[in-house]
N, C-alpha and C positions, 0 to 999 in steps of 0.2 A: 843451101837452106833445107831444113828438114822435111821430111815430106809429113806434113799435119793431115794425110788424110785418114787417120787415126780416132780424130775427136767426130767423125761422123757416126763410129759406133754404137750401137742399139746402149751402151754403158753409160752413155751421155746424156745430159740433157742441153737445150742450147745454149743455158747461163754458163755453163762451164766452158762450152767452145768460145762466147764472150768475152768470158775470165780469161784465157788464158791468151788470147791476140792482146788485150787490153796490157797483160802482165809483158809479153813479147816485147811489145814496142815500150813498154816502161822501163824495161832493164836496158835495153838496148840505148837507149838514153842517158840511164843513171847509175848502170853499174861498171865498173871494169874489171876486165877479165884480169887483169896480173896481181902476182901476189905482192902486198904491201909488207914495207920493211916493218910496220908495224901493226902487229895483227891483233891488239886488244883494241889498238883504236880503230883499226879499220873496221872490227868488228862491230863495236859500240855505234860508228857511224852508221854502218849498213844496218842495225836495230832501229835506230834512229828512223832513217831513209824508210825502211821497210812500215813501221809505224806510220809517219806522217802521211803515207801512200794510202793507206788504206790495208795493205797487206796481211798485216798482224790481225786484223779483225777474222780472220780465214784458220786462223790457229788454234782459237779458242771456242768455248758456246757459252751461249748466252748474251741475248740481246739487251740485257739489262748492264750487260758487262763493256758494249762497246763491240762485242761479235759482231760478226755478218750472218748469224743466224741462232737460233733457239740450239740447236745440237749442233755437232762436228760433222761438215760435211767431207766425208771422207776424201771422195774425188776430187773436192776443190784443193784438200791439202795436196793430193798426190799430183795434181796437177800443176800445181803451185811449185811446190820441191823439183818436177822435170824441167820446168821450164825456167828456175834459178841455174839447176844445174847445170844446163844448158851454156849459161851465161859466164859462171862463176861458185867454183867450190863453195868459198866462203860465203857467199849470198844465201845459197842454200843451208848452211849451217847452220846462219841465221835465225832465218825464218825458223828451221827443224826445232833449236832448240827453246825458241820460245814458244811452240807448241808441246812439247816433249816436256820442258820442263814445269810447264804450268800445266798438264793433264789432269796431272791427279787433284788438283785444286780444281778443273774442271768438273771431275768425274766425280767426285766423293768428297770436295772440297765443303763445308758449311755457306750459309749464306753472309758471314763478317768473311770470311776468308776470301772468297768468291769477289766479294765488296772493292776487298782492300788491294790486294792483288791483281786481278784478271784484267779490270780497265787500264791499270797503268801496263799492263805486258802487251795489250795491243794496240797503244798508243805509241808501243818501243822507249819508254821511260823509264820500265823497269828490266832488268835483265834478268831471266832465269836460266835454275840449273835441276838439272835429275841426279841425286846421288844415291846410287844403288851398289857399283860394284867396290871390292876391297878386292888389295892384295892376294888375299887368299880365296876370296869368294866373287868371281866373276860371272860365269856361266850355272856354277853349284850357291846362287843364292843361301840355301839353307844352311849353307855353311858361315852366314854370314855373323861377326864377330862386336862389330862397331856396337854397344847395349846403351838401353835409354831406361833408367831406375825412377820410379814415379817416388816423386817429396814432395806432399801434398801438394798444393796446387800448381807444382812444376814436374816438367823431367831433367834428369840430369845425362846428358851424353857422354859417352867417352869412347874413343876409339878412332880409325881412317877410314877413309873412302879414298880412291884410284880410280884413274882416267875418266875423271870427271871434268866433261865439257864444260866450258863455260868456268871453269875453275879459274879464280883471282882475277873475273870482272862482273860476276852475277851479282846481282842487288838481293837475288834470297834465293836457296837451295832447299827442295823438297830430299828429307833426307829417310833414309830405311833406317830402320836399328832395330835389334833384338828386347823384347819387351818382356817374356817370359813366358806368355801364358801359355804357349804348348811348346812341345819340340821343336824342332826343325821351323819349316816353314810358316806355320802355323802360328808363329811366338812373334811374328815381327810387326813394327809398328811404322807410320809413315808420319812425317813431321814437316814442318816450316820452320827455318830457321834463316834469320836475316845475318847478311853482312857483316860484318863488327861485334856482333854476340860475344859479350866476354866467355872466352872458353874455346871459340872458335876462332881456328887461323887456315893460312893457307904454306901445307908442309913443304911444299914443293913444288914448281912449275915445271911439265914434260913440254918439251919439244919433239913435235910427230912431222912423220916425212913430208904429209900437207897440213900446214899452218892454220893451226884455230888454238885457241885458247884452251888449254888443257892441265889440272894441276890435282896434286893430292891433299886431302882435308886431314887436319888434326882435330879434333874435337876432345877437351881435359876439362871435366868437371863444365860442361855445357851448357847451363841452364836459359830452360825456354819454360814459357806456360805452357799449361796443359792444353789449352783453347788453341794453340798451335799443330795439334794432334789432326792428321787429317783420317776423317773417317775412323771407326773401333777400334778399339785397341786390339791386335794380336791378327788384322786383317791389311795389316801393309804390303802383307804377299798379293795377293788379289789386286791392290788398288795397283800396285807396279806393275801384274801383268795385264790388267787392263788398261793400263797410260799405252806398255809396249802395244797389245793389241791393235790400238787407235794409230799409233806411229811407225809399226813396223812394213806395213804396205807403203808407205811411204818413204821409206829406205830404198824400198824397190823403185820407185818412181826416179827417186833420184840417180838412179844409176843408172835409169832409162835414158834420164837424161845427159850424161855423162858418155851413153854409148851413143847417144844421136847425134853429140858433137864430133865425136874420134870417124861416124861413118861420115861426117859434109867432109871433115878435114882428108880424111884419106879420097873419097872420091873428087876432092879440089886435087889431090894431089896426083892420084892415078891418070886423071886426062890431062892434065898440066906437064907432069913429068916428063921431058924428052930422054928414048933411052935407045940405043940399039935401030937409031931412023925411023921409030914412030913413039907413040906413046904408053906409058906402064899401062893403061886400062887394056889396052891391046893387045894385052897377053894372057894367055887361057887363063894361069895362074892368078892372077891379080882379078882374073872375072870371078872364077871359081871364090876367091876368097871375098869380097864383096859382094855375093849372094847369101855365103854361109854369116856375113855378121848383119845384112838386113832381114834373112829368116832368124836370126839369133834376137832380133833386137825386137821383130814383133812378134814372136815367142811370149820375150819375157813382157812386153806387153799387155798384151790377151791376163796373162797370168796376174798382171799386176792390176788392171780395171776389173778383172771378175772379183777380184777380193775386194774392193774398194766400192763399189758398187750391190758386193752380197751387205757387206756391212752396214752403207746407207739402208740396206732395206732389213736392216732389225737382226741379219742373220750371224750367229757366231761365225767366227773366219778364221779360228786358231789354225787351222792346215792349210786353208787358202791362201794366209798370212804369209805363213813359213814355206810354201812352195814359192810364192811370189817374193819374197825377199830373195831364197835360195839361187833361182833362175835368174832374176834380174843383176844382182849381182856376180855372180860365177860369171854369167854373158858378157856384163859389160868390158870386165876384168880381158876375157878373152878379144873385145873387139877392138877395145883400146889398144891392145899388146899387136891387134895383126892389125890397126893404125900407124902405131910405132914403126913397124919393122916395113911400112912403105917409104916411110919418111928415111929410113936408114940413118945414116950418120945425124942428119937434122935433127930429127926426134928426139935423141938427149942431148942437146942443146938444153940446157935451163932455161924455162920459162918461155918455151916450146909450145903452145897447145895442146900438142901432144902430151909432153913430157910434164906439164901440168896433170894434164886428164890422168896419166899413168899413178902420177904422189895421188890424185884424189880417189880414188877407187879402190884402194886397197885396205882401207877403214872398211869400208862398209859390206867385207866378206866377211868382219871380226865383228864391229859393235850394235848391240841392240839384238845380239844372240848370233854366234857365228855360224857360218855354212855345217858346220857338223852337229851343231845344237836345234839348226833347221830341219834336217836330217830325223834326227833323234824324236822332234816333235810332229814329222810328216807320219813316222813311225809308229808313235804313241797311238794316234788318232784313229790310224787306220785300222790299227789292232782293237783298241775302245771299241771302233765301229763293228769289228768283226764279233766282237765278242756280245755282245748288244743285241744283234742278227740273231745268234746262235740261242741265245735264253728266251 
C-alpha cells in the first residue's frame, strides 16, 4: 500500500485528503485493473461509472453546470488522475479526457455552449475529445494545416487531425483550425464539432502499446455554425494552451501514480522473493535501488503539488507545469523499468502489473507536449525571466 503521508502537505487542504480515501476505496471496488478485449466499451463504461459516481463533476467548473465547484480545482484533478492511475491506465484516461476535452468549453466556452455540453460530460453521457495535433503539426502547433473558411453564418472545415484520444467514441470534439487572421499561431481558431457532422469521419483507428481509443479525423467540406466557435476568432492558440495549462500537471499526477504502483509492486516483490537463502530486499542493491525510486517518486511529487497548488492560487504555472510533467514523467518511466527488472522474467509476462505499468507510461513522456518541448518551455521562461530582471 502506498504510503499517503503525502496529502498531509501544507499543498493540501482536508477536502482533498477526503477526496481522495473516498476515490481509493471507490475504485478499489469498481474498477479493474486488466485490460479489456474491448477498449471503446470498456472505456464508455468507465465514463459512464466515472459520471454516475460523482467523479466527472471534478473535471469541469461551474456549478451551474453540475461541477463540484465554481472553478477548476487543480489539485482535486491531480489528485484524482494519481489515484486512478494508481488503479488503472484506462480509468485515468477517462477521467483526463473528459476534462481535457471539455476545458476549453470550460475556459472560454459561451454560456449556450457551457449549457449544452458541460452537464452532460460530468454526468459521463457525453464523451469528449481535444483535437489539436496533425500529422505534420504536433509539438510545432503553428504549423497547423487542418483550415476552417467562414460562409456566412457557418465555417466550412477541411483537413486531419492525429492521435486524437477519444477518436471513434466521442459524442463531440473541440477542434483547432487555421482561420487566417494572422500567421502562424495567431491565425487559429477553436470549434465544437459533433459526431455525425456531415463532412466529418473518422480516417482511421491507431492501436497504441496501451490500449485507449485513439484515431485520425477527416474533415471535407465540414460545416458547423458559427455559434460553435469557441471563444475569438484567431485566439484558438491561447484557448488550447490554456485547456493544456489546466491539464498538464495533471499528466504529472498520473504518472505519480503509476510510479506509486510499480514502488508497492516491486517492494511486494523484494521481501517476498526468495533468492540465494534470504530475500531480494536483502541485498545492498535492490536497497540502493528502492531508495533511488522512493526519492525519485517524491521528487516528482513536491514538483507536481507546487504547480497544482500555485495555480489554485491564481498564479500562472507555464514552467511549474513543464517542470512538473518533465520530472514526473521521465521518473515514473525510470521506476517502473527498475520494477520490471526485479520482477525478471515475470515482468513481461502480458498483463503483469508490471508489464501493464511499463505499455502505460510511455505516452505520457510524448503527449500534451513531450519531455523535449518541456524542456524547451522550462527554457523560454527562465530566459523571459532573465531578461525582465535585466530592463
Amino acid at each position: 500500500m502506498s504510503d499517503k503521508s503525502y496529502l498531509d502537505w501544507p499543498f493540501f487542504e482536508a477536502q482533498h485528503a477526503a477526496l481522495e480515501q473516498a476515490l481509493d476505496s471507490w475504485a478499489s471496488q469498481h474498477i479493474s485493473q486488466q485490460h479489456e478485449p474491448d477498449v471503446d466499451q470498456a472505456c464508455r463504461t468507465l465514463v459512464r461509472q466515472l459520471g454516475a459516481a460523482g467523479w466527472l463533476a471534478h473535471a469541469i467548473a461551474g456549478s451551474e453546470c453540475g461541477a463540484a465547484g465554481a472553478t477548476i480545482d487543480t489539485r482535486a484533478i491531480c489528485l484524482i488522475r494519481e489515484t486512478l492511475a494508481r488503479h488503472s491506465g484506462l480509468a485515468d484516461f477517462a477521467f483526463a479526457m473528459q476534462g481535457l476535452g471539455s476545458g476549453a468549453i470550460c475556459l472560454h466556452g459561451s454560456a449556450a455552449q457551457r449549457a449544452a455540453y458541460l452537464p452532460r460530460v460530468a454526468r459521463g453521457e457525453a464523451i469528449a475529445a481535444f483535437a489539436l495535433s496533425e500529422p505534420q503539426a504536433g509539438s510545432d502547433v503553428a504549423a497547423m494545416q487542418c483550415a476552417a473558411v467562414r460562409d456566412g453564418d457557418e465555417y466550412v472545415l477541411d483537413g486531419e487531425k492525429t492521435w486524437i484520444s477519444n477518436g471513434g467514441i466521442a459524442d463531440f470534439y473541440v477542434v483547432f483550425a487555421r482561420t487566417g487572421e494572422q500567421p502562424g499561431a495567431r491565425g487559429i481558431s477553436a470549434f465544437i464539432v459533433d459526431a455525425g457532422t456531415p463532412g466529418f469521419e473518422i480516417a482511421e483507428r491507431i492501436e497504441v502499446i496501451a490500449p485507449h481509443p485513439l484515431a485520425r479525423l477527416r474533415f471535407n467540406g465540414c460545416r458547423i455554425p458559427a455559434s460553435q466557435r469557441i471563444g475569438e476568432a484567431g485566439q484558438g492558440f491561447k484557448v488550447a494552451m490554456a485547456t493544456l495549462d489546466v491539464f498538464r500537471t495533471s499528466v504529472a499526477a498520473a504518472a505519480l501514480g503509476f510510479a506509486r504502483r510499480a514502488l508497492d509492486e516491486a517492494m511486494q516483490r523484494a521481501t517476498g522473493r526468495q533468492m540465494f537463502g534470504q530475500v531480494l530486499a536483502d541485498f545492498q542493491l535492490t536497497q540502493a535501488k528502492l531508495a533511488q525510486m522512493a526519492t525519485g517518486i517524491d521528487a516528482a511529487a513536491l514538483l507536481t503539488y507546487r504547480a497544482a497548488w500555485q495555480r489554485d492560487q491564481g498564479r500562472i504555472v507555464t514552467k511549474e507545469a513543464a517542470m512538473a510533467k518533465l520530472t514526473a514523467t521521465e521518473t515514473a518511466q525510470q521506476v517502473i523499468d527498475a520494477a520490471l527488472q526485479m520482477f525478471g522474467g515475470l515482468g513481461v509476462v502480458s498483463e503483469q502489473p508490471v508489464e501493464r505499468l511499463y505499455r502505460e507510461i510511455r505516452a505520457l513522456r510524448i503527449y500534451e507536449g513531450a519531455t523535449e518541448v518541456q524542456q524547451l518551455i522550462i527554457a523560454r521562461e527562465l530566459l523571459r525571466a532573465a531578461k525582465n530582471k535585466d530592463m
